[in-house]
N, C-alpha and C positions, 0 to 999 in steps of 0.2 A: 567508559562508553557502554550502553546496554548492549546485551544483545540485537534487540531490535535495529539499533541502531549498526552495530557489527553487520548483520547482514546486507543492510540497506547500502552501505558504505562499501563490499563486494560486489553489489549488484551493480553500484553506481562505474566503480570501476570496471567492472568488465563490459559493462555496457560503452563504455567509452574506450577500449582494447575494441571492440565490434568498430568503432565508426571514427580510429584513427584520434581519438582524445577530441576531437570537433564534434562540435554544438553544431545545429540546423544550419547557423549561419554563416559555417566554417570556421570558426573561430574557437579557439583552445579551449579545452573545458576547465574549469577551474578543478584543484584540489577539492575533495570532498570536504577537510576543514575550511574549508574557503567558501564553501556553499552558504546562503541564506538560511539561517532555521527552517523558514516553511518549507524551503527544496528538500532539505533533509529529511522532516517531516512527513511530505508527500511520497520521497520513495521508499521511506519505512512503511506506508499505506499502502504503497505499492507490492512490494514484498509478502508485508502480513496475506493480502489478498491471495497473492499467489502461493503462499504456503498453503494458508488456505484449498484452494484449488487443486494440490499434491494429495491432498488430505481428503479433500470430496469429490476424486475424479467421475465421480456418477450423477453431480448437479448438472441438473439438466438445464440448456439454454436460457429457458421463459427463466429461472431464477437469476441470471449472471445479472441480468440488469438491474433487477433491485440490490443485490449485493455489491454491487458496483457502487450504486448512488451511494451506500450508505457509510459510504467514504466519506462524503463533500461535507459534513458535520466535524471530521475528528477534532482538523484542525482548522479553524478561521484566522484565512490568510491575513486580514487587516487587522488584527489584535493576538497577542502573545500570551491570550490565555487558552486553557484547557477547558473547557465547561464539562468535557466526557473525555476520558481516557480512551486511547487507543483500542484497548484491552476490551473496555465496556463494549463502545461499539463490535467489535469484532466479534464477542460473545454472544453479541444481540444478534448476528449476522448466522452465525452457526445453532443459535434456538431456532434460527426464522426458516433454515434449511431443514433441521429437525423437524419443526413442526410442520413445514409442509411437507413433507414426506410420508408424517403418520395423517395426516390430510387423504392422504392418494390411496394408504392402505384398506 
């Protein structure tokens, strides 16, 4: 299991310790190996982001929302391929904070 994936798999579990192992609709949450690839997927994007965010606690607002969208590429949900790594995007996401910052200077 990657890292990424290790984390995501923490987060998922304690997120579900927070809300009593129930989904929205009350219903059990499944095992993390029991998860859909793209769930697992999406909360590794989720994660990254928010490591991210530990990392750049000085971005400012007006940025969250681009760095947010630039999630919705990682991975597409209706096909099981990769077109951009994780990683890629992520990197694109912290030039884009970099560069707007020296923008401001």
């Amino acid at each position: 299991m990657s890292q990424d994936s290790i984390i995501a798999a923490s987060a998922y579990r304690a997120y579900g310790h927070s809300v009593g192992n129930k989904n929205y609709r009350g219903e059990t949450m499944p095992n993390w190996e029991d998860l859909p690839p793209a769930i697992q997927v999406a909360w590794q994007a989720a994660t990254k982001h928010i490591l991210f965010l530990a990392e750049h606690p000085d971005a400012i607002p007006s940025q969250l929302a681009s760095l947010e969208a630039k999630w919705s590429g990682w991975f597409p949900l209706q096909e099981m391929s990769f077109p951009r790594t994780g990683t890629e995007i992520f990197n694109d996401a912290v030039r884009q904070v970099k560069d707007s910052r020296s923008d401001d200077e």
